[in-house]
C-alpha positions in Angstrom: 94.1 74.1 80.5 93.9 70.3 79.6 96.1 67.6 80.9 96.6 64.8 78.5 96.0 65.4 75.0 93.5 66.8 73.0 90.7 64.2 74.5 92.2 64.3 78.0 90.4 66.2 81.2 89.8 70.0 80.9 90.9 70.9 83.6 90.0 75.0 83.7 88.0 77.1 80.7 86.9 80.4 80.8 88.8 81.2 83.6 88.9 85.2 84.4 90.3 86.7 87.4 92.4 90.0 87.9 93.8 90.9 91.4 95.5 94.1 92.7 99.1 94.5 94.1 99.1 93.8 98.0 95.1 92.2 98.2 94.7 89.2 99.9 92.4 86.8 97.9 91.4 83.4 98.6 90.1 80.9 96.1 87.5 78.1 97.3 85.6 75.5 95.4 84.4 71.8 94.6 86.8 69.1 94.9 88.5 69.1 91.7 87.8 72.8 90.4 90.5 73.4 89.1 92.5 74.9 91.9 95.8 73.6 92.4 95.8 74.0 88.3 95.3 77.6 88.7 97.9 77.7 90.9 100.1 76.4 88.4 99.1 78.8 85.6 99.5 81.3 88.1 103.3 80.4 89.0 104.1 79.5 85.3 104.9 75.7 86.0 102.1 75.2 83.7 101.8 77.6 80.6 97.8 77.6 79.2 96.8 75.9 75.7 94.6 79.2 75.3 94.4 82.2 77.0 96.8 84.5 78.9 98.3 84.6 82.1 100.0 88.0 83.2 101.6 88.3 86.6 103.3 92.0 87.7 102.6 93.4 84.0 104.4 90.6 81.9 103.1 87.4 80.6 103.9 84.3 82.2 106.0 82.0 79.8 108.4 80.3 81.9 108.3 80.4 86.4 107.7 83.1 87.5 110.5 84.2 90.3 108.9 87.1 91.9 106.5 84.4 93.7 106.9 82.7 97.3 104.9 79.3 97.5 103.8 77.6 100.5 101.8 74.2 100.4 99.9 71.8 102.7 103.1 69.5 103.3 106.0 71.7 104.7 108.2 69.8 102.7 111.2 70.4 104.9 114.6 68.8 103.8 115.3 66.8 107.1 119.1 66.8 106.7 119.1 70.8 106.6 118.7 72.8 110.4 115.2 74.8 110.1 117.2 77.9 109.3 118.8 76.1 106.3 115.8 74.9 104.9 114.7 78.6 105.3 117.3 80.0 103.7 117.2 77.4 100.6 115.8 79.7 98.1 118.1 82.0 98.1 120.4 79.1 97.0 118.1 79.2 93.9 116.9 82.4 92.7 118.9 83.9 91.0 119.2 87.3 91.9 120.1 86.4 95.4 122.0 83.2 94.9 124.9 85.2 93.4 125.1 86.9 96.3 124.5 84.8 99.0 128.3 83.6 100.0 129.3 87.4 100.2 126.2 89.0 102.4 125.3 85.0 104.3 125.5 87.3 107.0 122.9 89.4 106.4 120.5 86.7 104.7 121.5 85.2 108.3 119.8 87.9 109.7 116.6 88.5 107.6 115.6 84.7 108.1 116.3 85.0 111.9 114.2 87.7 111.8 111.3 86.1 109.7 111.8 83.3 112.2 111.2 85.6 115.3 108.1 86.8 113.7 106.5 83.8 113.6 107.5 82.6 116.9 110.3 80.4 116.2 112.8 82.5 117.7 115.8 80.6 118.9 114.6 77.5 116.8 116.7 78.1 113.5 119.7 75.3 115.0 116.5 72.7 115.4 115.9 69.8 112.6 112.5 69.5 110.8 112.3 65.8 113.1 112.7 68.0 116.0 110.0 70.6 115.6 105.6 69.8 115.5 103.9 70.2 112.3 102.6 73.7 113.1 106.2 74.6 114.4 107.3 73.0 110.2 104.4 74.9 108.6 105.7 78.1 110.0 109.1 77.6 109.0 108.0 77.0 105.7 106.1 80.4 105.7 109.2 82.1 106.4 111.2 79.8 104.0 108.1 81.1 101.0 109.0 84.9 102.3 112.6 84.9 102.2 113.8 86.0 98.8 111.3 88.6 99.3 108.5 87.9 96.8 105.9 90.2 95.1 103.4 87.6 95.3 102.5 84.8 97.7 101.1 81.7 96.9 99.1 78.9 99.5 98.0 75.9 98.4 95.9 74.4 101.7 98.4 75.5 103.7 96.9 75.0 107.4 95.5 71.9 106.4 96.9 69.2 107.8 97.0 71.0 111.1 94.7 70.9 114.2 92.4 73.7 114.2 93.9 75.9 117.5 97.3 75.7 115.8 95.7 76.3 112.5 93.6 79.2 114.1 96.9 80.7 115.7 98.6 80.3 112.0 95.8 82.4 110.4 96.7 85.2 112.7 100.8 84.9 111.5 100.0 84.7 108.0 97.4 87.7 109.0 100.5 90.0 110.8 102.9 89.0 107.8 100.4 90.2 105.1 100.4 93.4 106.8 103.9 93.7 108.0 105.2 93.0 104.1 102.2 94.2 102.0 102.7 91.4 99.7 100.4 90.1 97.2 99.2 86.5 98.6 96.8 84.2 96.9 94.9 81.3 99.3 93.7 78.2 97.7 91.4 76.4 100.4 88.8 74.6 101.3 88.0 75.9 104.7 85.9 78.9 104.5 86.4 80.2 107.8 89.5 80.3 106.9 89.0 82.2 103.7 86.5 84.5 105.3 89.0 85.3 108.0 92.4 86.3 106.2 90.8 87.5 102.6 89.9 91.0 101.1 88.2 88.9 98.5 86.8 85.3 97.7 86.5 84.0 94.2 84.3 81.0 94.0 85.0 78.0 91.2 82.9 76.2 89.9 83.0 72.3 89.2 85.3 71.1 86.5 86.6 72.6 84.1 86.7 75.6 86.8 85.8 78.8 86.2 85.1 81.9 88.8 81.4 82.0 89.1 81.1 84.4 92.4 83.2 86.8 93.6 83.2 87.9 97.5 84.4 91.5 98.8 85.1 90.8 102.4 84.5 94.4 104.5 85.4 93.3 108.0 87.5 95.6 109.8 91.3 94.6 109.9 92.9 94.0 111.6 90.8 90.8 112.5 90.8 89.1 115.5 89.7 85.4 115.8 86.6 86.4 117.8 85.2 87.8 114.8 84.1 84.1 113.8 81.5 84.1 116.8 79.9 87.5 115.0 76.3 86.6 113.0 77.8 88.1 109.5 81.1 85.9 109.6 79.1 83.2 110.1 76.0 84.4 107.6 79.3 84.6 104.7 80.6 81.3 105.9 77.0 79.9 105.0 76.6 82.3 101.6 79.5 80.6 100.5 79.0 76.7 101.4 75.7 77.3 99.7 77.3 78.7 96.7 79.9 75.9 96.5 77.2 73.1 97.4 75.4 74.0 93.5 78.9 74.7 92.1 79.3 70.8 92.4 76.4 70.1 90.2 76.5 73.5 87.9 79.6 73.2 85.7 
């Protein structure tokens, strides 16, 4: 994938990478991998110059609708309650938004639920300007889940948060990932992070990005956040920042 022209930045080349339905996989990497354009590819809002995407069996030619995205700003529409603004994709994909004035009801319902689940119970009447920004993130979660996607997709999503709240997110997105079995795909650059919540860790190298490790994470799930205090979390957390530290200078 290159952005601007035929003598503009490449941006990704060689990139291989094939995940299973309902694994959790994280992606970390140099500033500038390549990343947030894999994300992209991945989602079909951009469609490669070479190579193949293929997301649930078909190739991606157009955006995909089966995925949920969630990124580092919530993004929440300030004018819309915090159930409105989760409810706002069913307003656009299609197979739900021809149904959505007959069964509001039970959409209602399910993103009450989802809401519940993630501790924000009784918030749904509340504006974005009204809740924190961990309260926002979560809604937006729930907001990425409710048309009920095949595949999840994070871009930094705990990022901009303080690290207890960001800590108590990682065990939500955690409890949803095994609640939903959904297929969810982490870009990040926390590696505590990605150690904590992944089945497996692809490493990218510097621009253009391509994988250049690959990770099988065996601890036990569920996890609980005192596994980051354990010698092998902590000896992978390293592994990785090593790996990442000569991925900046190793294109």
């Amino acid at each position: 994938m290159r952005y601007g022209g035929v003598d503009g930045t490449l941006a990704v080349k060689g990139l291989d990478m094939h995940v299973e339905k309902g694994e959790f996989v994280a992606v970390v990497g140099p500033s500038g991998c390549g990343k947030s354009t894999l994300m992209k590819l991945v989602t079909g809002l951009h469609i490669p110059q070479g190579g193949v995407v293929m997301v649930a069996g078909e190739q991606v030619t157009k955006p995909v609708s089966i995925v949920g995205m969630a990124f580092q700003n919530p993004t929440m529409l300030p004018w819309r309650t915090t159930l409105d603004n989760v409810l706002l994709p069913l307003e656009i994909v299609e197979k739900h938004r021809h149904r959505l004035r007959a069964h509001k009801a039970e959409y209602v319902a399910q993103a009450e639920a989802l809401l519940a689940t993630v501790g924000l119970k009784g918030f749904g009447d509340k504006f974005p300007w009204q809740l924190s920004g961990g309260m926002q993130q979560r809604a937006n979660l729930c907001r990425a889940l409710i048309h009920q996607p095949e595949l999840l997709m994070l871009d930094e999503p705990f990022g901009a948060l303080d690290a207890f709240t960001r800590e108590e997110l990682w065990q939500v997105i955690r409890d949803l990932h095994a609640a939903q079995g959904v297929t969810i795909m982490l870009v990040t650059h926390d590696l505590r992070e990605a150690v904590f919540l992944a089945d497996r860790i692809f490493v990218m190298s510097a621009r253009p990005g391509r994988v250049v490790a690959e990770h099988k994470i065996t601890f036990q799930r569920p996890r609980d956040i005192s596994l980051m205090y354990e010698t092998a979390f902590n000896e992978k957390v390293h592994e990785l920042r090593g790996e990442i530290a000569e991925a900046r200078v190793t294109a």
